[in-house]
C-alpha positions in Angstrom: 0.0 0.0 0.0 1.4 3.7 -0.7 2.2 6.7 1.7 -1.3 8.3 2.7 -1.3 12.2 2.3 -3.3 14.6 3.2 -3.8 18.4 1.3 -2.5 21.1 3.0 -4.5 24.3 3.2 -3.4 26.8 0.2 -1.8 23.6 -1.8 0.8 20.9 -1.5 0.9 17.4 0.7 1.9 16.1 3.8 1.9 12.7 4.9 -0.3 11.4 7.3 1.3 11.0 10.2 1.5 7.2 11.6 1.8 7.3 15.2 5.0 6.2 17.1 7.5 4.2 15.8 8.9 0.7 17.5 11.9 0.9 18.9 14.5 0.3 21.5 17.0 2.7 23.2 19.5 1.9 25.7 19.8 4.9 27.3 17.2 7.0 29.5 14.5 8.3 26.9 10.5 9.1 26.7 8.3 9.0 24.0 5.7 11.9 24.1 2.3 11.3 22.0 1.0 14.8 21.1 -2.8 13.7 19.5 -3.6 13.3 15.8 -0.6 11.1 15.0 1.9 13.3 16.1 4.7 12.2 18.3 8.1 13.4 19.6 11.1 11.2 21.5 13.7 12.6 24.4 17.1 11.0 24.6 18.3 12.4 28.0 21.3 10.1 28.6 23.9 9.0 25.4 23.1 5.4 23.9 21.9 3.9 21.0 18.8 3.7 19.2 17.2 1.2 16.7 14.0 1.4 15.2 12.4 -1.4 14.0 11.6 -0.2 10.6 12.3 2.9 8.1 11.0 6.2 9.8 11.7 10.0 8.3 11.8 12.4 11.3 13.2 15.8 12.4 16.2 16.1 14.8 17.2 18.7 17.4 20.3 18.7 19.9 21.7 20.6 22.2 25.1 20.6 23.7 26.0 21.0 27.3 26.5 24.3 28.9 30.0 25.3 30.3 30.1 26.0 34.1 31.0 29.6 35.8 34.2 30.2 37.1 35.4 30.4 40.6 38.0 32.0 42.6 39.5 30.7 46.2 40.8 34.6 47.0 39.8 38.4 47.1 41.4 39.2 43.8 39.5 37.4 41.2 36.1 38.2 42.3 34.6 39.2 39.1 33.1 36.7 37.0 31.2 36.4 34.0 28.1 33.8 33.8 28.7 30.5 31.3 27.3 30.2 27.7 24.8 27.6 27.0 25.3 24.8 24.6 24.7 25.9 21.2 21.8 24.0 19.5 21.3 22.4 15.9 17.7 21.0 14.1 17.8 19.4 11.1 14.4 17.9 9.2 12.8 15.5 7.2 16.1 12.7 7.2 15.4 9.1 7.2 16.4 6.9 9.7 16.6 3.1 8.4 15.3 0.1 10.3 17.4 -2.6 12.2 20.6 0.2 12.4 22.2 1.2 15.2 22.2 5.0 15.5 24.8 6.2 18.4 23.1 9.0 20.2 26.0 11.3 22.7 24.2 13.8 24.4 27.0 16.4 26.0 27.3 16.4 29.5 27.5 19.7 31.1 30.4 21.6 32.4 32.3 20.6 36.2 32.7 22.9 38.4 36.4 24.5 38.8 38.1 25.3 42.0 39.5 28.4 40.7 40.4 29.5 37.3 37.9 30.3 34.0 34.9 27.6 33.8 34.8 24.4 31.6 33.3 23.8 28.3 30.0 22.0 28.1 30.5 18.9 26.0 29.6 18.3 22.5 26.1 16.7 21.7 25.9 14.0 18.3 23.7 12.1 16.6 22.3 11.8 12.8 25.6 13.5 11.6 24.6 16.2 13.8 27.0 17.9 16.1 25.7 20.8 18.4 28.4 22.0 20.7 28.8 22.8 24.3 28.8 26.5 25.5 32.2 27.8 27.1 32.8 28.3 30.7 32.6 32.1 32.3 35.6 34.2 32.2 37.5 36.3 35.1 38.9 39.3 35.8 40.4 41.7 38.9 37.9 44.4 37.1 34.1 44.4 36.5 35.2 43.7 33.4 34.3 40.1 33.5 33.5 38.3 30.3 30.5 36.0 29.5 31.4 32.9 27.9 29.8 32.0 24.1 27.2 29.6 23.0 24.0 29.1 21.7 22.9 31.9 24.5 26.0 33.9 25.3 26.6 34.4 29.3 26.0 37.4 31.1 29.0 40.3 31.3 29.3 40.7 35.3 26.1 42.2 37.1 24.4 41.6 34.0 22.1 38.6 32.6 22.9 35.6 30.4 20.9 35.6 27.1 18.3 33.5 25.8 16.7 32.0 23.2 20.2 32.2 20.9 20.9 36.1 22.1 24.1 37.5 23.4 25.0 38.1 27.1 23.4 40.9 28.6 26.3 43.9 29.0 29.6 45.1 27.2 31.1 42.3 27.6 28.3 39.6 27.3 29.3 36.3 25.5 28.4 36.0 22.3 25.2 33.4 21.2 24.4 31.8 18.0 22.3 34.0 16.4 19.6 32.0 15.9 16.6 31.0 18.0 16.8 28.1 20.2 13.9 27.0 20.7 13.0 23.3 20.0 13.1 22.1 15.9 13.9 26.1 15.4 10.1 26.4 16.0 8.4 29.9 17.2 6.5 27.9 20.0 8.9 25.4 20.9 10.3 24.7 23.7 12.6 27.1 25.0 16.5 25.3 25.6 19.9 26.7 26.1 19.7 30.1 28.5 23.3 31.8 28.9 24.4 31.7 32.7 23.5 35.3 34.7 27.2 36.9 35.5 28.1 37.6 38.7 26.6 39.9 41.5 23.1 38.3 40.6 21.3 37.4 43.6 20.7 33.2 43.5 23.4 32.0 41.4 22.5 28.3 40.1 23.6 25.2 38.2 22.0 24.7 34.2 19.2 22.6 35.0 19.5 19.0 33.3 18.5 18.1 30.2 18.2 21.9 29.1 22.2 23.0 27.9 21.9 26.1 30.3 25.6 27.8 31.6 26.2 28.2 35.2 25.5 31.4 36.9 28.6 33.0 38.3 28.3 34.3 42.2 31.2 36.9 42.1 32.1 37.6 45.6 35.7 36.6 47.2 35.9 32.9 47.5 33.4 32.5 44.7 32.1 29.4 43.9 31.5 27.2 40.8 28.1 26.2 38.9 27.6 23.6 37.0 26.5 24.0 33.2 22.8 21.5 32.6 23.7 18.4 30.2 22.3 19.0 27.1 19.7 16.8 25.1 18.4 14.9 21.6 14.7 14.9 20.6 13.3 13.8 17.6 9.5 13.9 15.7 7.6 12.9 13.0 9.0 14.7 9.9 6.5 18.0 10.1 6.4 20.7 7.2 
């Protein structure tokens, strides 16, 4: 039997969509139904997939988000907030059945005991690579740097970026340019916020699963934050 279709509204076909594939995945994952067909899949931890038959879909990753920095004296204490991972879509490829696809989802940034913060680690799948957001930079000035990534980190006393924006002050890291919310969608789901820079009140770790940078605290003795591990989702190839 061939590919159902149905018309779109103002011309063309789509496919109908046919509901979730079978599959297996070794790592920790969900499928989401969303109604009429439509489904999407979260790989939260790296392993590998295989689907039990031919299935065209649309891909989106995330790397991890770099961590703050951190200083163990008075002299250091500015510090700028951590870039996010920088995200990547891609649509309408075709996975093929009974092959094993290796899915690495970037883990996000350690913390340092002193020094610049760590970069977020590199997200792949599908030929896909979407990197990981470098760590916040210091200085003995407010002059503090935010790191780049998809959202560039905040400059010191200022905010990180979002949704694929630059760091909030002069020196604000720079982001990718490009929105990242989920499949480059207007009303996806939001990933990949820039860490805040220092002197923001309720510094915090990226969240997992979403590629955010670390906040950066910014006092003497300032401490680290993690960057959140990033993530792979795919969906039914959409138009």
């Amino acid at each position: 039997m061939g590919e159902a279709y149905i018309t779109r509204r103002g011309g063309g076909k789509s496919p109908v969509p046919q509901g979730p594939p079978e599959y297996t995945y070794t790592g920790n994952h969900q499928l989401i139904g969303e109604g009429d067909g439509n489904w999407h899949l979260e790989f939260r931890t790296s392993g590998i997939l295989t689907l039990a038959s031919n299935v065209t879909i649309d891909a989106f990753l995330v790397g991890g988000g770099g961590s703050s920095g951190a200083e163990t004296g008075p002299t250091w204490i500015y510090l700028g907030g951590a870039g996010s991972g920088y995200t990547a879509t891609t649509k309408g490829i075709t996975l093929a059945g009974n092959q094993p696809y290796t899915v690495t989802v970037g883990a996000g940034a350690a913390t340092v005991s002193s020094g610049v913060g760590n970069t977020g680690g590199s997200t792949t799948a599908f030929n896909l690579t979407a990197n990981g957001g470098k760590g916040g930079m210091r200085s003995n000035t407010t002059n503090a740097s935010g790191g780049a990534g998809g959202s560039g980190g905040g400059h010191y006393n200022n905010l990180g970026g979002v949704d694929g924006a630059k760091g909030a002050g002069a020196n604000g890291g720079e982001g990718q340019g490009a929105t990242t919310r989920a499949f480059g969608d207007p009303s996806g789901v939001l990933y990949a916020k820039g860490g805040n820079g220092g002197g923001i009140s309720g510094a915090t770790a990226g969240a997992t699963n979403t590629g955010n940078g670390g906040d950066a605290t910014g006092t003497s003795n300032a401490t680290s934050r993690a960057g959140g591990s990033g993530i792979v989702i795919i969906r039914n190839a959409r138009n």
